[in-house]
BALOZA-625866 format. One record per residue (C-alpha): residue number from 1; residue in three letters; chain; x, y, z. Coordinates in Angstrom, 3 decimals. Each point is the difference from the previous one (the first is absolute). Layout:
<nodes>
num / residuo / cadena / u / v / w
NUM / ala / A / X / Y / Z;
...
</nodes>
This chain:
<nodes>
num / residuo / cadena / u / v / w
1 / unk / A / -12.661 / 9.973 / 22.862;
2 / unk / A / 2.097 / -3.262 / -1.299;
3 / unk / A / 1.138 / 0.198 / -3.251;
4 / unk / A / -1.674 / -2.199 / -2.004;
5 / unk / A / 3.418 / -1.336 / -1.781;
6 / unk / A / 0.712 / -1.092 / 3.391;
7 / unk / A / 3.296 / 0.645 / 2.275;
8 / unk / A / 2.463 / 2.729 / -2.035;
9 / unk / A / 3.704 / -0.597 / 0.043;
10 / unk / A / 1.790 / 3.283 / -0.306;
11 / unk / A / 4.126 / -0.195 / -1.503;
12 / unk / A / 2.201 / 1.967 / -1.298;
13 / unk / A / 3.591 / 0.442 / -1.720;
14 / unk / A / 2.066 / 2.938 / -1.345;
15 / unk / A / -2.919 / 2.404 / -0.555;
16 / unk / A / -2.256 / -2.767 / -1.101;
17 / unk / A / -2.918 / -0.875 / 2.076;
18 / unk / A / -2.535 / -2.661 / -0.545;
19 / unk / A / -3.685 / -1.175 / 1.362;
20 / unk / A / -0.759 / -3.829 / -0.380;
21 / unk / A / -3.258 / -1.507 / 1.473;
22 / unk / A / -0.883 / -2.835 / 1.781;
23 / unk / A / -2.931 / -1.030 / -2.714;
24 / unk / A / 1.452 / -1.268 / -3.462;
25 / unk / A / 3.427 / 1.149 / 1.258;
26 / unk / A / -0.505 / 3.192 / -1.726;
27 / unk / A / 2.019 / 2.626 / -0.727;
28 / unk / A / -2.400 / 2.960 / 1.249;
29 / unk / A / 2.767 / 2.780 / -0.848;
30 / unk / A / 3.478 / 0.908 / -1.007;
31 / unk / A / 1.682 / 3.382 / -0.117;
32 / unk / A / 3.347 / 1.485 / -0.674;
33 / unk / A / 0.376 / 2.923 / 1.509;
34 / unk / A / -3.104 / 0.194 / 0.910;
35 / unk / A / -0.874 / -0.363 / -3.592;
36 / unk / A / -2.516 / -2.871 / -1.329;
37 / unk / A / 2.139 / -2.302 / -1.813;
38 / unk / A / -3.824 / -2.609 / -0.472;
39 / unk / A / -3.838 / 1.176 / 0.561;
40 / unk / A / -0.484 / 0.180 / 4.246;
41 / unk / A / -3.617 / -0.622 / 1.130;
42 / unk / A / -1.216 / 0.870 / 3.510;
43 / unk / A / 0.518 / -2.088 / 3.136;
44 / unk / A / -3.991 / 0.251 / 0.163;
45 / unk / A / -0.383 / -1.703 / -3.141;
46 / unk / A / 0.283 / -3.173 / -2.040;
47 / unk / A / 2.228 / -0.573 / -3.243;
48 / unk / A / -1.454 / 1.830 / -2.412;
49 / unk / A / 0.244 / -1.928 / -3.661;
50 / unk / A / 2.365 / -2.586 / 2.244;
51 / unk / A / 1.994 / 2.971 / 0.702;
52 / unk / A / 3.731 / -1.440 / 1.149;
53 / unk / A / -1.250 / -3.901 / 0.715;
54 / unk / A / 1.600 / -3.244 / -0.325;
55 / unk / A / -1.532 / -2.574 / -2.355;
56 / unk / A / 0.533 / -3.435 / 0.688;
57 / unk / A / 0.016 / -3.034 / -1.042;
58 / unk / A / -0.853 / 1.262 / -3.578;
59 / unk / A / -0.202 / 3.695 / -1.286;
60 / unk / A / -2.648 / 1.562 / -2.446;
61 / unk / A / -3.335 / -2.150 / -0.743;
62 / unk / A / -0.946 / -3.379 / -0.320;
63 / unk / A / -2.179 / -0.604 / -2.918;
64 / unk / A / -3.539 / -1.063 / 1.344;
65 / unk / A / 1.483 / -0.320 / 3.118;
66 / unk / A / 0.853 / -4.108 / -1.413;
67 / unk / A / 3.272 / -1.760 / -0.556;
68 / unk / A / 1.048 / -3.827 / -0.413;
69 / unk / A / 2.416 / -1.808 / 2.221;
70 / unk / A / 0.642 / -3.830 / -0.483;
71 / unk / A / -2.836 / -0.822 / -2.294;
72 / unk / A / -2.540 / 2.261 / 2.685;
73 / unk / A / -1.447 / 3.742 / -0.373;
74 / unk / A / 0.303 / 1.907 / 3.226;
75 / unk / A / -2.065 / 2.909 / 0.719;
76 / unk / A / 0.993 / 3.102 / 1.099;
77 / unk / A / -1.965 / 2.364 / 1.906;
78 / unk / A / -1.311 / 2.989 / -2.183;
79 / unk / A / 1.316 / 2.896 / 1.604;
80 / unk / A / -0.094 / 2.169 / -3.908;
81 / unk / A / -3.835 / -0.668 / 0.254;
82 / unk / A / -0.706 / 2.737 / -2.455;
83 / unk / A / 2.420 / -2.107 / -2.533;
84 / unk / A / -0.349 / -3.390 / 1.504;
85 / unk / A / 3.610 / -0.823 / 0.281;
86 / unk / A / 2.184 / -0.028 / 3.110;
87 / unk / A / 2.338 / 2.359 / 0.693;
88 / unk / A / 3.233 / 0.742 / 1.530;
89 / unk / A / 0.294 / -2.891 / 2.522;
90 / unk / A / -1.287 / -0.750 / 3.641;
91 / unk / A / 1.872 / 2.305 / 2.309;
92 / unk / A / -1.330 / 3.120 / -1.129;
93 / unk / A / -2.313 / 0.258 / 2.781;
94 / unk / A / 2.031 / -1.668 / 2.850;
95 / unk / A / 1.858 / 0.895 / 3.077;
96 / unk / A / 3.592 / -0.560 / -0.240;
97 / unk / A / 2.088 / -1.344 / 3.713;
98 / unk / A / 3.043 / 2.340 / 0.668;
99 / unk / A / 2.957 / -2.012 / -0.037;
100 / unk / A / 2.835 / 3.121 / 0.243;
101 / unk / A / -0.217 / 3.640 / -0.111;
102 / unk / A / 2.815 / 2.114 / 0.420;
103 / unk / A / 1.251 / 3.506 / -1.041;
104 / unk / A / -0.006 / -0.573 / -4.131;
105 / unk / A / -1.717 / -3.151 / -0.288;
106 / unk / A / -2.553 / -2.276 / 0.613;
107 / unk / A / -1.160 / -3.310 / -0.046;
108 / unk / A / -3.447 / -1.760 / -0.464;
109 / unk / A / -1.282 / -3.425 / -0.173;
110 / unk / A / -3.779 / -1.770 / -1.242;
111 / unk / A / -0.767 / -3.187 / -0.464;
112 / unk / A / -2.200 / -1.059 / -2.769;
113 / unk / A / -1.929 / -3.679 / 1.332;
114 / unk / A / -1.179 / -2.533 / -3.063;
115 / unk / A / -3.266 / 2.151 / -0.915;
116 / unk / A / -2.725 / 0.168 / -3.104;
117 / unk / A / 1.836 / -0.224 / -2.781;
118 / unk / A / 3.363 / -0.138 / 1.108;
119 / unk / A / 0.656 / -3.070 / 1.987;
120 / unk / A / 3.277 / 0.432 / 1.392;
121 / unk / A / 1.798 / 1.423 / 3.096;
122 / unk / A / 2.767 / 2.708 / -0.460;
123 / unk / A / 1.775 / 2.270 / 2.933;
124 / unk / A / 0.762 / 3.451 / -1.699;
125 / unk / A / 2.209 / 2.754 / 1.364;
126 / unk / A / 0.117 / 3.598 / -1.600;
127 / unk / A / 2.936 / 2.108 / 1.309;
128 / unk / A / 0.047 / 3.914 / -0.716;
129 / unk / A / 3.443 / 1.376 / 0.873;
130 / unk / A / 1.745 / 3.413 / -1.250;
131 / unk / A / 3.231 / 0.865 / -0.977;
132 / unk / A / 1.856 / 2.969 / -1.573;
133 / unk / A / -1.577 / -0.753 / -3.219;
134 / unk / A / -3.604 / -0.753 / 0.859;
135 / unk / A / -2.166 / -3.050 / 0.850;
136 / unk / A / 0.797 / -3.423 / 0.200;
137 / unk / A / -3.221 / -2.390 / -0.523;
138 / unk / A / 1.408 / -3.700 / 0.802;
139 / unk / A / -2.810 / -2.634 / -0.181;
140 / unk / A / 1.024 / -3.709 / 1.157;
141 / unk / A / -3.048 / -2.672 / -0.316;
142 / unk / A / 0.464 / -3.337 / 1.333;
143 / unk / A / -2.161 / -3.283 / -0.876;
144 / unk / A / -1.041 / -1.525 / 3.518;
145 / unk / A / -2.387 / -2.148 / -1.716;
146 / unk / A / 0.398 / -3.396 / -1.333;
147 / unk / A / -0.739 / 0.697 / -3.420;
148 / unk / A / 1.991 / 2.305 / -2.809;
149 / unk / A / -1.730 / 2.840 / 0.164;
150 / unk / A / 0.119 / 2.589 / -3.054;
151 / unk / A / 0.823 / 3.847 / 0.976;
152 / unk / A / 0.624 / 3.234 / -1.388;
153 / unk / A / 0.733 / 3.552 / 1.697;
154 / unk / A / -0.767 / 3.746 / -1.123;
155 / unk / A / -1.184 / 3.292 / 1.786;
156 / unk / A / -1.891 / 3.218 / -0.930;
157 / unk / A / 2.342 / 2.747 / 0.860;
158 / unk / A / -1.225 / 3.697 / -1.774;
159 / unk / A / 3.086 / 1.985 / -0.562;
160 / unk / A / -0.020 / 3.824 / 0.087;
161 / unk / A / 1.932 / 2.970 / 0.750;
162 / unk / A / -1.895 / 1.996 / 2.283;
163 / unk / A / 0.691 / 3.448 / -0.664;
164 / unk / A / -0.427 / -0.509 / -4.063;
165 / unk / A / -3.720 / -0.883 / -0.918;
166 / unk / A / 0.755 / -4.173 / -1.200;
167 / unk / A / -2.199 / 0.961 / -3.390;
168 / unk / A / 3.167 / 2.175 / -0.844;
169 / unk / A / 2.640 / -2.854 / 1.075;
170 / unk / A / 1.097 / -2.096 / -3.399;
171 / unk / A / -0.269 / -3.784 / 0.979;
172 / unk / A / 2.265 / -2.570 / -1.611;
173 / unk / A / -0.656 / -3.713 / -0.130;
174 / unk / A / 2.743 / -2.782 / -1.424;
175 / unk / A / -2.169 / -2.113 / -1.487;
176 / unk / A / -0.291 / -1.198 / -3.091;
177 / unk / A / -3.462 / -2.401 / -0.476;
178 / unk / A / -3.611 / 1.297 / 0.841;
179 / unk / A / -2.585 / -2.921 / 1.822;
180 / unk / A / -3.104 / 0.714 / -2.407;
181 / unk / A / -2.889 / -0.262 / 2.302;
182 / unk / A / -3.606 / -0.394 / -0.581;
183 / unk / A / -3.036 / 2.354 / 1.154;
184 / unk / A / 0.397 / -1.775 / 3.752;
185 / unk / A / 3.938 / 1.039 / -0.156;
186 / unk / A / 1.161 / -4.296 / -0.798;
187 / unk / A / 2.821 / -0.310 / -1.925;
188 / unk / A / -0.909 / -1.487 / -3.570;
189 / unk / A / 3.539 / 0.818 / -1.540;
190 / unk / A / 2.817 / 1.842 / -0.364;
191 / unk / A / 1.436 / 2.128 / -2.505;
192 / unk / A / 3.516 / 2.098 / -0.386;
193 / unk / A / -0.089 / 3.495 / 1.079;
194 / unk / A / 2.029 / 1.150 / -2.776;
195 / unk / A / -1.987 / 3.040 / -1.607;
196 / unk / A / -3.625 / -0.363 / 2.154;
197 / unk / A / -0.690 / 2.382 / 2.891;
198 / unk / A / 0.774 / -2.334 / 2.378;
199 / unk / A / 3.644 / 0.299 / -1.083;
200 / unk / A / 1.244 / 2.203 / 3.726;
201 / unk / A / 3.687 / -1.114 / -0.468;
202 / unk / A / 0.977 / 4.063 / -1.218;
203 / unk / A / -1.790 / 1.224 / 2.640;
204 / unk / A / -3.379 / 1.488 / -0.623;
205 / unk / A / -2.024 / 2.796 / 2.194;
206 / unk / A / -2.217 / -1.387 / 2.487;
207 / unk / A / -2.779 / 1.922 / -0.247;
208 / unk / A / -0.876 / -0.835 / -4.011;
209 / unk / A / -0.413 / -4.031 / 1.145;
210 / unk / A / -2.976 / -2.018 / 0.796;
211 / unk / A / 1.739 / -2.922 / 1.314;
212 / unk / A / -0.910 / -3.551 / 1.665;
213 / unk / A / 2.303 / -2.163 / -1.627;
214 / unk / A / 2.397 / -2.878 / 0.585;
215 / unk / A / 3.045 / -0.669 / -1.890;
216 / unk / A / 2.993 / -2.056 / 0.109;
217 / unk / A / 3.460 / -0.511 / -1.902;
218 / unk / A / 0.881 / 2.478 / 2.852;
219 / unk / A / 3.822 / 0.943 / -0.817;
220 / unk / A / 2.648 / -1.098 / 2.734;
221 / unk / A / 2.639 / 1.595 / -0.133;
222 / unk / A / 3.086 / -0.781 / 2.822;
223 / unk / A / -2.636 / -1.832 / 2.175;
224 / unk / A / -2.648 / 2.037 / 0.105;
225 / unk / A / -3.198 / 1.113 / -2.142;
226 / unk / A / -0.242 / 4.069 / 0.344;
227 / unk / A / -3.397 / 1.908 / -0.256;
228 / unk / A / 0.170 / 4.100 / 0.610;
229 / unk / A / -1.955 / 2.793 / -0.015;
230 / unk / A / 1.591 / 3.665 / -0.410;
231 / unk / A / -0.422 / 3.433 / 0.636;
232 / unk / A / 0.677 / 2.762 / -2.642;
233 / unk / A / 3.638 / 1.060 / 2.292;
234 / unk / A / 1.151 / -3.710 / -0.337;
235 / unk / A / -1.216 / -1.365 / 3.221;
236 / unk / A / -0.967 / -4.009 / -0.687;
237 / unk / A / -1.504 / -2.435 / 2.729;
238 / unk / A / 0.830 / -3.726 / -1.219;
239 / unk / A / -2.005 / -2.580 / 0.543;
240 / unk / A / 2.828 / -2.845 / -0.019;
241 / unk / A / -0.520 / -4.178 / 0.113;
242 / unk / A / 2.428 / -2.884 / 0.213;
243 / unk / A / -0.231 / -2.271 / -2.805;
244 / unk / A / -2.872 / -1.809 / 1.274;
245 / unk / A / -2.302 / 3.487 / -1.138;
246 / unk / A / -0.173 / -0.592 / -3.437;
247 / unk / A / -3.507 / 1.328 / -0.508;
248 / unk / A / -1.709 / 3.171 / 1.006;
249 / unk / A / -3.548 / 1.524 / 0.388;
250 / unk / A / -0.357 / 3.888 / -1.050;
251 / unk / A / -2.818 / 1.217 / 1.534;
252 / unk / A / -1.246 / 3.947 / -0.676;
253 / unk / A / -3.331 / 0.994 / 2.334;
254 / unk / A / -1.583 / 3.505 / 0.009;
255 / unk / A / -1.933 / -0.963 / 2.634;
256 / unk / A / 2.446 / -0.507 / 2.370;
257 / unk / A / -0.026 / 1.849 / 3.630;
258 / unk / A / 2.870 / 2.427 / -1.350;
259 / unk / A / 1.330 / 2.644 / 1.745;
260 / unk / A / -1.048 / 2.377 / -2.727;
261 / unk / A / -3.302 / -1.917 / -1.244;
262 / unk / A / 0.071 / 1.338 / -3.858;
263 / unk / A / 3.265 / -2.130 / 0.038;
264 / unk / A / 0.880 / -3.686 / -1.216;
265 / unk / A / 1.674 / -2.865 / 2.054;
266 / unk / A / 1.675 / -2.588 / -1.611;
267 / unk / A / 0.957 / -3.122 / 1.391;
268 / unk / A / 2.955 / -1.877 / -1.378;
269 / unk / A / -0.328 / -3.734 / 1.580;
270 / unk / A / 3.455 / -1.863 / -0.102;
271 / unk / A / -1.532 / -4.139 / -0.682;
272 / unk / A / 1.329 / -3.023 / 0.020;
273 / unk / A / -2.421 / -1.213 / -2.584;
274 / unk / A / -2.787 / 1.038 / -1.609;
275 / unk / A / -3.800 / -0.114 / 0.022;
276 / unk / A / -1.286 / -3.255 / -0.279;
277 / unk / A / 3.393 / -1.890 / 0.657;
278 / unk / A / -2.008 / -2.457 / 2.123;
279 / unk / A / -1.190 / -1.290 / -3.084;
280 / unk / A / 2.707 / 0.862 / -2.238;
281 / unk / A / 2.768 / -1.437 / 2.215;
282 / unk / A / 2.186 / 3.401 / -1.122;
283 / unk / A / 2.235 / 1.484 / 2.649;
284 / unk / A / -1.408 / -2.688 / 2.365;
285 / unk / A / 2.270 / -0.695 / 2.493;
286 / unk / A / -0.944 / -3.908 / 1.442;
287 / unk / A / 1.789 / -0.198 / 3.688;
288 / unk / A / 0.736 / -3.656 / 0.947;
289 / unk / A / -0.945 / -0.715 / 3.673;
290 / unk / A / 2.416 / 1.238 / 2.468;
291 / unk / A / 1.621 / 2.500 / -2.285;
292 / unk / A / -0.388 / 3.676 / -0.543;
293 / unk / A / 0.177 / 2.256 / -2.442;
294 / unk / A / 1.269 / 3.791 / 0.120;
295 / unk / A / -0.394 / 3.362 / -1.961;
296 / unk / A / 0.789 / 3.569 / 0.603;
297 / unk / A / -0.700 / 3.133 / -1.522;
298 / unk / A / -0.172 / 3.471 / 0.928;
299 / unk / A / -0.289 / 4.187 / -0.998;
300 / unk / A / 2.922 / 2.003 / -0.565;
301 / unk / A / 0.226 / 3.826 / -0.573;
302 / unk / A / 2.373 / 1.706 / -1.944;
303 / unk / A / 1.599 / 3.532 / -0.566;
304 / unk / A / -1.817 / 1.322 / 3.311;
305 / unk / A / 1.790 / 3.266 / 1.821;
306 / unk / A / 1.941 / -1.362 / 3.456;
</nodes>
């Protein structure tokens, strides 16, 4: 049976091993160990909850779908029916061409044509690659149109650590505004976390949230915006960005396909804007023709044995 996420590139590096897929240049699995350092699914299935994609050229949801360029409203295609926004870009569901695979890394390319809604031409390259410290996620997007065309990156990684159940883990999140957000999950405002529940910067235990919620003033500190989750013995998996990641989706399901189903997932998306930027213009990147753009980021462990 083919996998329905497509070819699946296989690397490795110091004890860490990696999955990526050919669809959404996902990142099916990673281990330490042979430990689960994010949620794995099964070769026979598809992403669950956009388990490990890439989301480009805008993260999160467009509101209604709708958003004004030069005095016109595009028109997205609905793919949050049940919401009537769109979501998490147009590669989701798309083959990716192999451009380089190689012990501990590999390279992917897509090319997104002028389509509803989004009427420019980009060529997009995702490289995976591992080190002694973890993955390496280094996206480079080039305009090939004629037009500026506006962009922004994230991806939906779910950390864990396999052998402690993640509703145990404590899960720590530098930032320091919450996106309000309607009954449809659009941002209507914003608001400090300073004293709310959405305040994760101390760390709080994973399973007492009920999360699905953006937020930005994202801390960066020497280069790089840090996310963890942490077992009770001090073990942390960091969900790192350059400074282009200065917003982040947290994400709890207790549906997800779990290895022990009574568990929680969370997903803690590293984005390089937030819902609605279309609109908004925030954390909009605009790439002049013939330029590109790059941004990295990456999961570390820490305080593992060997």
């Amino acid at each position: 049976m083919r996998a329905p996420t497509g070819q699946q590139y296989d690397i490795g590096f110091d004890g860490f091993t990696a999955t990526v897929t050919q669809v959404a240049a996902g990142l099916r699995s990673l281990r330490l160990g042979g430990i689960d350092l994010t949620e794995p699914f099964p070769v026979t299935a598809t992403p669950p909850s956009g388990c490990g994609i890439v989301l480009v050229p805008w993260p999160n949801r467009v509101k209604d779908g709708a958003w004004d360029h030069d005095g016109t409203t595009r028109q997205l295609a609905l793919t949050e029916p049940a919401r009537g926004n769109a979501i998490h870009g147009l590669l989701r569901y798309r083959p990716y061409d192999l451009v380089e695979h190689d012990g501990s890394s590999v390279t992917q390319s897509a090319r997104i044509f002028p389509e509803l809604g989004y009427p420019f031409e980009l060529s997009t390259t995702v490289r995976h690659s591992l080190d002694a410290t973890g993955l390496t996620v280094t996206h480079t997007i080039e305009n090939v149109g004629d037009a500026p065309a506006p962009v922004a990156v994230g991806s939906h990684p779910y950390p864990k650590i396999g052998d402690v159940p993640t509703g145990e883990l404590t899960v720590t999140v530098a930032a320091g505004t919450h996106l309000d957000v309607d009954e449809r999950l659009n941002v209507v405002g914003e608001s400090p976390v300073d004293g709310t529940a959405f305040d994760l910067r101390a760390g709080r235990r994973v399973a007492d949230l009920q999360l699905d919620d953006g937020f930005a003033d994202v801390a960066i500190v020497d280069g790089r915006a840090r996310h963890t989750v942490a077992a009770p013995d001090g073990r942390r998996v960091i969900v790192w960005g350059d400074e282009s990641f200065r917003y982040v989706q947290v994400y709890t399901s207790r549906t997800f396909a779990t290895d022990t189903s009574s568990d929680v997932a969370i997903a803690v998306e590293p984005m390089t804007a937030p819902a609605n930027a279309l609109n908004t213009g925030r954390g909009v990147h605009w790439i002049a023709p013939g330029d590109a753009w790059t941004a990295s980021w990456g999961i570390a462990a820490e305080g593992f044995a060997g």
